[in-house]
N, C-alpha and C positions, 0 to 999 in steps of 0.2 A: 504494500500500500504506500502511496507517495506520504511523506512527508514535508509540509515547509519547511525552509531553513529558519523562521522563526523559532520553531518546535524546538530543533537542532540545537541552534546557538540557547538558546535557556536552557537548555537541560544541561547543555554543555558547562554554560554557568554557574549550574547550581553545584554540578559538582565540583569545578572548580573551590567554592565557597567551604571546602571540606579544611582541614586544620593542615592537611598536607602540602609538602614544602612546594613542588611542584606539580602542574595538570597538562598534559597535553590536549591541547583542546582545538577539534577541529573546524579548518577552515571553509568558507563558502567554494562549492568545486560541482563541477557539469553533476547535472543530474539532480542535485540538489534542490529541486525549485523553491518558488520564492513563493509562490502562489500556486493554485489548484490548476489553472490555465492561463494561457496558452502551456502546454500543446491541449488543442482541440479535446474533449473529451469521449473516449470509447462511449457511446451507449448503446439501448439491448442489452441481452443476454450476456454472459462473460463468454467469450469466443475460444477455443481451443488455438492455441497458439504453440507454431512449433520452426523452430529456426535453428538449423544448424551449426554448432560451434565452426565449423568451419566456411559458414556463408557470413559474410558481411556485406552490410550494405552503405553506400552515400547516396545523400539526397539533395535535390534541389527541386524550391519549389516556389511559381509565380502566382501571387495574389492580385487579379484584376478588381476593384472594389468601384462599382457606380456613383457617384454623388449628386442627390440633388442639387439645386441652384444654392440651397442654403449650406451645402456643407455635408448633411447628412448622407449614410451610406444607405443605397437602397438597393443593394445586388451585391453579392459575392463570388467571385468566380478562382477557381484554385486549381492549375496545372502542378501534378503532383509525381517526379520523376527520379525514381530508384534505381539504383544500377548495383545490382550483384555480381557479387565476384565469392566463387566458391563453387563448390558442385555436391548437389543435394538435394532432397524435397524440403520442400517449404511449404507453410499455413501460418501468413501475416496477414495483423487484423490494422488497420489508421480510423483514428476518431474524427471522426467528421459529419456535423449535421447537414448530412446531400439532400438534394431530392432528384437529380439525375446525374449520372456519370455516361460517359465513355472515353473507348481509349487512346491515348493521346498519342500525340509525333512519336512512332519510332516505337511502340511498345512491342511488346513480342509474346503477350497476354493480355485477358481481356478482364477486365475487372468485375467483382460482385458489387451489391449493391444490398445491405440489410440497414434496418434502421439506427442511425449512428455511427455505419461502420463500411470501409470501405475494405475490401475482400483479395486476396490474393493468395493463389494455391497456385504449383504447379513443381516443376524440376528443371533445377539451373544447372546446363552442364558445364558451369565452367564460368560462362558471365554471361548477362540475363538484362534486358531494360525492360520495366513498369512503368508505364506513363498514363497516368488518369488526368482528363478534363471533368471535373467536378463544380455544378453550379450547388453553392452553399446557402442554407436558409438565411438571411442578414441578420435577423433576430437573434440567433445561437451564435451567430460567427463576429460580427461588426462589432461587439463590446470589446473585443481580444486585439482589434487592431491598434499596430501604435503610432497614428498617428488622428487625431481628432481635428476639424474642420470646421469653421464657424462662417460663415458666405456670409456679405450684407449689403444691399443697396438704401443708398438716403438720398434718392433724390439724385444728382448728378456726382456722389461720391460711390464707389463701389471698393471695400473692404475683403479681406481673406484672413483670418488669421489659422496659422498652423502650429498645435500646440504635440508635444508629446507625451503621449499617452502610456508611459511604461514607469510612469512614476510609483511609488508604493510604501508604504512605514513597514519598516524592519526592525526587529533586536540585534545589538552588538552586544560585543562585550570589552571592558575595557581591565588592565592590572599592568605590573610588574613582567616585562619581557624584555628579552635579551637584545640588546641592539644590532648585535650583526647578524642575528639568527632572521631578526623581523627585514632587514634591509637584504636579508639572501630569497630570502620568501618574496620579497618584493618584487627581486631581478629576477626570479624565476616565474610571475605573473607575467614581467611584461613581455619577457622574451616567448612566452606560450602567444597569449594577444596578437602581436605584432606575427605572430608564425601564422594565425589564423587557427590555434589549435584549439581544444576543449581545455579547461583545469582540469590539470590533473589532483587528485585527491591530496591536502596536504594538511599538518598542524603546525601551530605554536603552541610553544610552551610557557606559561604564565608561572609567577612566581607566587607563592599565598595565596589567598583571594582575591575572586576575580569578582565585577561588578557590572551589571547589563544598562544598558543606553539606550535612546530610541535613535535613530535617523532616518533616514529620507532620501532613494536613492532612486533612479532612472537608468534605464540603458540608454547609452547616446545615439543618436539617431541620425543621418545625415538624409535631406531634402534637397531636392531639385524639382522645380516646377517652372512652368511656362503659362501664362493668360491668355486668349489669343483674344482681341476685342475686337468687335464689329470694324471701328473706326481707330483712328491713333488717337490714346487719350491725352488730353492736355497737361497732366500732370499726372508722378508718379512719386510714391516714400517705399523703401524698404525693397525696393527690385531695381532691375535696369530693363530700360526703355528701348525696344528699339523695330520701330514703325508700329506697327498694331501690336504687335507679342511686348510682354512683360515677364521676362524670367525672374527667378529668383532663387537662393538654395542658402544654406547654412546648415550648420550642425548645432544639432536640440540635444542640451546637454554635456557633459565635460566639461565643468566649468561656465558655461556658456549658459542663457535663459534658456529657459523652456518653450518657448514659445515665438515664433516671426511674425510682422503682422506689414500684411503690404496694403498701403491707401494708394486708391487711383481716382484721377476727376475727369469726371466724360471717355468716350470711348465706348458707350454700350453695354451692353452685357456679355461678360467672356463666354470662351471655354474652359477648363482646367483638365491639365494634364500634369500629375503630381509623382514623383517616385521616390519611394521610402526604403530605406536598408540599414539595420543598424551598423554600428559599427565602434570600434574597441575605444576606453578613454585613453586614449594619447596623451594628452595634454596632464591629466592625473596619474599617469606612470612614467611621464619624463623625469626622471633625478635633475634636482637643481643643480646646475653650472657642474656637472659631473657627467663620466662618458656611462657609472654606475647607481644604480644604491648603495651600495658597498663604498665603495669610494667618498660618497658622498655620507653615508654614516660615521667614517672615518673620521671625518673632516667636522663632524657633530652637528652640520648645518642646521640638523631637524631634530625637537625632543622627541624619545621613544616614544612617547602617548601618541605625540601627532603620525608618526610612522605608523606604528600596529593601526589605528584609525584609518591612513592611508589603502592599509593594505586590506584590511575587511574593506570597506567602501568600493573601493576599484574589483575587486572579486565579486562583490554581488552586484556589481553593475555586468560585469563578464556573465555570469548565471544567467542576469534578467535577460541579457542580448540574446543567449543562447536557445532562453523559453522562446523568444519570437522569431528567432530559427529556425526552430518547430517549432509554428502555428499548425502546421501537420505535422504530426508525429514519423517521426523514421523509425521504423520497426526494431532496425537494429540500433540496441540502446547506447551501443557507444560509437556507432558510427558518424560521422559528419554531416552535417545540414546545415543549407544557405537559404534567405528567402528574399525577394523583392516582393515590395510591395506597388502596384501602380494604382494612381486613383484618377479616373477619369469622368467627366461631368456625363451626365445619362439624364436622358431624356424621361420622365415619370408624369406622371397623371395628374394634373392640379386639382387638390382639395373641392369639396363642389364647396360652397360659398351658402353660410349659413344666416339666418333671416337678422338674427341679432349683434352681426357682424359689422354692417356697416357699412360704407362704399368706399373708405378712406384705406385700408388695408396696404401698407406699402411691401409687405413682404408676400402676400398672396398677387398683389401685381406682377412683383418678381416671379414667381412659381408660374403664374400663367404664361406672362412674357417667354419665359425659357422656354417653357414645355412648346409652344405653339414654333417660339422662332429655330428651335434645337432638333424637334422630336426628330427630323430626318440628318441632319449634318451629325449633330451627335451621336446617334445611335450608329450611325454606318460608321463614323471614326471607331467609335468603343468596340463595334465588331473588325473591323481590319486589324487594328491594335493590336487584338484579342487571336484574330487568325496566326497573327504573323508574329507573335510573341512564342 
């Protein structure tokens, strides 16, 4: 049964709090999640599951997500592509709330389809591609996205803000640690990070009693989007301009806000076309004015507190990134997985218009506006997109 790493780290605490000299006490590392989801979760029956020691699998997998005018997500679509290596029968189950599959560019199997679960059975002689197009309920899936969308028109000003969505309160723990032990633990976070790898399972050792903390912590998120506006808008904040397109990008988180917010004046109503991928904190695993940790311990630049602090925070930001790695689960639990996320504006059904409402509505003008001037430009972009992704 999964565990959070909340769970973890307390209990870890609590025995640390024991009258002995030293605890080794484990650190945030792959697997360990932070929360219940993402990955997706299994539902139905409990499915027999059977994977051979010697199959392994990597995955990569593209999240197409609709947004209405205002931001919101109204469609999930999820190309979901495993490549085994190993030779053997297999019976892998992925959680996912579907309501149709089939199988994608390149499979070499055809996928099941039971409620909550997307299905694969067959014999890999050697290496093997799985590749499922899976349209996802929004409801079950869009709350796990990380990245959150606010759309707004006032009038001749038209708003975006894009905030990140992997933020979450966690338990630490803080005591009495060795300083080159915490500064070697550190250079072996970043140099896994920086490789692209999972954490591998590690401790520190705290000295006496140890004591829990709260904090606050996000996977960082790197954003690239583009606006496309009817017309060239007269003015722009927080992007670059150039003729009717408005890109923009940053990274949410690392240091850095949480949140981009682009203002535009005139120009109509956009399209968006947004892509989301996390990515490791750099910026909180550089050692100050040093080529190491070590080095830089040496040199005493950082007190131990602030280091062990360091080094938990940057590891469950690595965790979080990991859970949104798998937003689809890869079967095989120690194998690697990569995820993009795209969000593209979709054309949707405007609200019908309620007696007590009023005529003044500046946000139901919008929804209509879209829907009528979108429903064919958009919808055929979202499907080419979508083909040719």
């Amino acid at each position: 049964m999964r565990r959070t790493l909340g769970a973890v780290l307390a209990g870890a605490a609590l025995a640390a709090a024991s009258p002995a000299a030293a605890e080794q006490v484990v650190l945030p590392s792959a697997g360990r999640y932070l929360s219940q989801s993402p990955p997706l979760a299994v539902g139905g029956p409990s499915p027999r599951v059977e994977l051979p020691l010697q199959i392994h699998i990597s995955a990569g997998l593209r999240v197409l997500v609709g947004v209405a005018p205002d931001g919101r997500p109204v469609s999930v679509q999820a190309r979901h592509r495993l490549v085994m290596t190993g030779r053997g029968d297999y019976q892998v189950v992925v959680g996912a709330p579907a309501t149709s599959l089939r199988a994608g560019p390149g499979s070499e199997s055809q996928p099941g389809l039971r409620t909550g679960q997307i299905l694969w059975a067959g014999f890999s002689p050697g290496r093997k591609v799985l590749a499922v197009d899976a349209t996802l309920r929004p409801v079950a899936s869009a709350p796990f996205l990380p990245v959150r969308l606010i759309a707004r028109r006032d009038g001749e000003r038209y708003s975006l803000t894009v905030t990140n969505a992997t933020a979450l309160s966690q338990v630490a723990f803080a005591g009495r640690a060795k300083r080159a032990e915490v500064a070697s633990l550190l250079d072996d976070t970043r140099r896994q990070a920086l490789a692209g790898l999972r954490l591998a399972q590690a401790f520190v050792t705290i000295d006496g009693p140890s004591r829990t903390r709260p904090v606050r912590i996000a996977a960082p998120v790197r954003v690239e989007g583009v606006l496309r506006f009817p017309a060239a808008p007269e003015s722009v904040s927080g992007g670059t301009q150039n003729g009717r397109d408005v890109s923009f990008a940053a990274t949410l988180g690392d240091g850095r806000p949480l949140s981009l917010h682009v203002g535009v004046r005139g120009g109509g109503i956009p399209l968006l076309r947004l892509v989301a991928r996390t990515v490791p904190p750099t910026r909180a695993l550089t050692p100050p004015g040093s080529a190491s940790w070590t080095v830089a311990a040496r040199r005493r630049r950082i007190r131990v507190p602030a280091l062990l602090a360091r080094l938990e925070t940057t590891r469950m930001q690595l965790v979080r990134a990991d859970q949104f790695d798998r937003f689809l689960e890869n079967p095989d639990t120690q194998g690697p997985s990569r995820a993009l996320y795209v969000y593209a504006s979709s054309a949707v059904r405007p609200p019908r218009a309620s007696a007590a409402s009023g005529s003044g509505s500046g946000s139901d003008a919008l929804v209509i506006a879209l829907a009528i001037a979108g429903s064919v430009v958009v919808a055929g972009a979202a499907l080419v997109f979508w083909a040719n992704s």
